[in-house]
N, C-alpha and C positions, 0 to 999 in steps of 0.2 A: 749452272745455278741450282742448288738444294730446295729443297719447302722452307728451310728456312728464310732464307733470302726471299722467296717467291712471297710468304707470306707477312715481315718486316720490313722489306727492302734492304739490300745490299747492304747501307752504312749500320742499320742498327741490327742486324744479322752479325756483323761484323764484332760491335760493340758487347756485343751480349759474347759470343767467343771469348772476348779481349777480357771482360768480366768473370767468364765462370773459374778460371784458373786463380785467380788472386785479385786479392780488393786492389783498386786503380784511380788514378785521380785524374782528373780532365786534362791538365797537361800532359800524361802518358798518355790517356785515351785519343787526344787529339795528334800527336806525334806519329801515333801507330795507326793511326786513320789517313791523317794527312789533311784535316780541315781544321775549322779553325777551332776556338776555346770553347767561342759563343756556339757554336754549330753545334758541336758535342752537347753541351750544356742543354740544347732543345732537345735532342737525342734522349738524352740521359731523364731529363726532367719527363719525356713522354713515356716511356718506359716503368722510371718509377711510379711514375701516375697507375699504370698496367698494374704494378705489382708485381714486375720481371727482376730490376733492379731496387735494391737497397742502400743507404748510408751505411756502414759500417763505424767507422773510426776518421778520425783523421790523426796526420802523421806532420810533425812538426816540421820545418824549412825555414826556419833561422827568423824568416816573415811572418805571416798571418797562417796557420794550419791549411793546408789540404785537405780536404772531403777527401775518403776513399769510398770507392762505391765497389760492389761484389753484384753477383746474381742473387736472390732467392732460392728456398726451398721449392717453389713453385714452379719459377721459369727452367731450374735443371730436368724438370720432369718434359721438358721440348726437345730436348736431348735425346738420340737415338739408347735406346736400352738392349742389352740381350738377357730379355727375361723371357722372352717368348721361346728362344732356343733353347734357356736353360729347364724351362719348364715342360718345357715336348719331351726333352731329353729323360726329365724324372721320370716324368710317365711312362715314356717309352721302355725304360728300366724294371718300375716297378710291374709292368703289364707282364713284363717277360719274367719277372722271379716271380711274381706269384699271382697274376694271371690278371684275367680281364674284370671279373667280377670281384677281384676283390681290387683292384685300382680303381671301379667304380663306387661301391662302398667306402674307400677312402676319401675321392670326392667328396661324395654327400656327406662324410661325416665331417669333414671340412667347411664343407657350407653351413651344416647344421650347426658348427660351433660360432662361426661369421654371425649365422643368426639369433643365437644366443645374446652373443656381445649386443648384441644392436636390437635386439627385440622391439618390438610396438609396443603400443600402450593403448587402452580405450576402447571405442568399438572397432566393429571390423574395418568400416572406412578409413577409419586412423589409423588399424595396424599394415592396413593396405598402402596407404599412402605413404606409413614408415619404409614401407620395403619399398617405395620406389624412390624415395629421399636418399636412401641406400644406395640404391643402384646408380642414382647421379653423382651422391659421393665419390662413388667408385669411378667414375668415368663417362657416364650414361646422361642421355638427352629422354626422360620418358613420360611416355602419354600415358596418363591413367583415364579407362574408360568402363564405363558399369555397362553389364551385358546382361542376357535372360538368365546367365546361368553365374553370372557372379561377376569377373572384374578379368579386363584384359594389359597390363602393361606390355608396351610396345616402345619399340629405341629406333631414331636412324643411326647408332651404330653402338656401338661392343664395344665395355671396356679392359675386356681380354683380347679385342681382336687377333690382334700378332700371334697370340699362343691358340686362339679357335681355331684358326685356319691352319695352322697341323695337329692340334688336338682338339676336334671337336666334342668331344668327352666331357670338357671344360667345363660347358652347359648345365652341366647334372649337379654340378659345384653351386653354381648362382640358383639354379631351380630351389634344390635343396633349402638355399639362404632366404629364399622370397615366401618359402613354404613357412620355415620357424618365425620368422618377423610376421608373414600374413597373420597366421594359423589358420589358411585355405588350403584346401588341395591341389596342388599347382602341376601343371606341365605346362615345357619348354616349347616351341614353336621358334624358333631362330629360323630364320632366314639366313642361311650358311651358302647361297648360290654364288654369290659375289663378295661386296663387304659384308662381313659378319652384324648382323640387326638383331638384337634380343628380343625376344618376345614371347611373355608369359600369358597361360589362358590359367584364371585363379576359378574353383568352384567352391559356392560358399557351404554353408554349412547344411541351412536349407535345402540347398539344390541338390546335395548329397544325399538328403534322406527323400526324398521327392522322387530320385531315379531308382532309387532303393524299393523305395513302396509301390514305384511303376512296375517292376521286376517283378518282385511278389506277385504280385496282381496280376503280371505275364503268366508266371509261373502255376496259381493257379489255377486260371480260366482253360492250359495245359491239361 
């Protein structure tokens, strides 16, 4: 048994299968299941409720039209990917033609442009709160929390995971993107021990010139 099935159950694990290939109508669905019309019909009805399954079309039978129903843009993203492979892969490419720091500079400039697209607005609570809006877009469960020194987002998990855990590098990409949405000074603190957890420490603008003028002031009492 898959996660699929583990976390649908068997028949609508099945169902959704049966769907993603081509739009189907509860007499196929139920043939190829092996229960009844009405069974399917719960199946199907809970599912679209989900927003996994769609109506599509119906398709004529000399009777009353057939419903065909497909998957969603949505529930195909439950589908195993090899974007993590293909992604290790570039990097791993570009690290080796032209080296480390500049496969990291491509990152950031990558993120930076992520953050462009999607900039904040307002004050800095809002533009902070835009880059964590971001990051759930993306994939991400996150806590936003204000600290002495400015704002911390934290995830229980990574919506790169697959590609972190052989390209931890990846990090520098979303760092980057939460930097141009904030307009804080960000680093990364991921929790890379296990599953991959994102977690940004943002300083503000304030606490910038604050550690600055403590420096100074180190420096001259020097």
């Amino acid at each position: 048994m898959d996660w699929l099935d583990r976390i649908f159950g068997t028949t609508r694990a099945r169902l959704l299968r049966l769907v993603r290939g081509q739009a189907v109508s509860i007499n196929e669905l139920a043939a190829d299941v092996g229960i009844t019309d009405n069974a399917v019909r719960g199946h199907v009805a809970a599912l679209e409720r989900d927003g996994l399954v769609q109506a599509r079309a119906q398709r004529a039978t000399g009777g009353k039209p057939a419903r065909l129903y497909e998957l969603t843009a949505d529930a195909e993203e439950l589908f195993p990917k090899a974007y993590a492979l293909v992604l290790a892969e570039l990097l791993a490419t570009i690290r080796a033609e032209q080296g480390e720091a500049a496969m990291l500079e491509l990152l950031r400039d990558v993120g930076r442009r992520l953050g462009v697209a999607n900039a904040g607005a307002g004050d800095e609570a809002g533009r902070v709160h835009a880059a964590a809006a971001l990051l759930e877009s993306l994939g991400g469960a996150i806590d936003v929390v204000r600290t002495e020194e400015g704002w911390s987002l934290r995830s229980a998990g990574c919506p790169l995971s697959g590609a972190v855990a052989r390209s931890p590098e990846l990090c520098r990409l979303v760092e980057a993107t939460v930097a141009e949405v904030s307009g804080c000074g960000t680093r990364e603190v991921c929790d890379r021990t296990g599953l991959p957890r994102c977690a940004f420490e943002l300083q503000t603008a304030a606490s910038s010139v604050r550690h600055q003028a403590s420096g100074n002031a180190a420096g001259r009492a020097v």
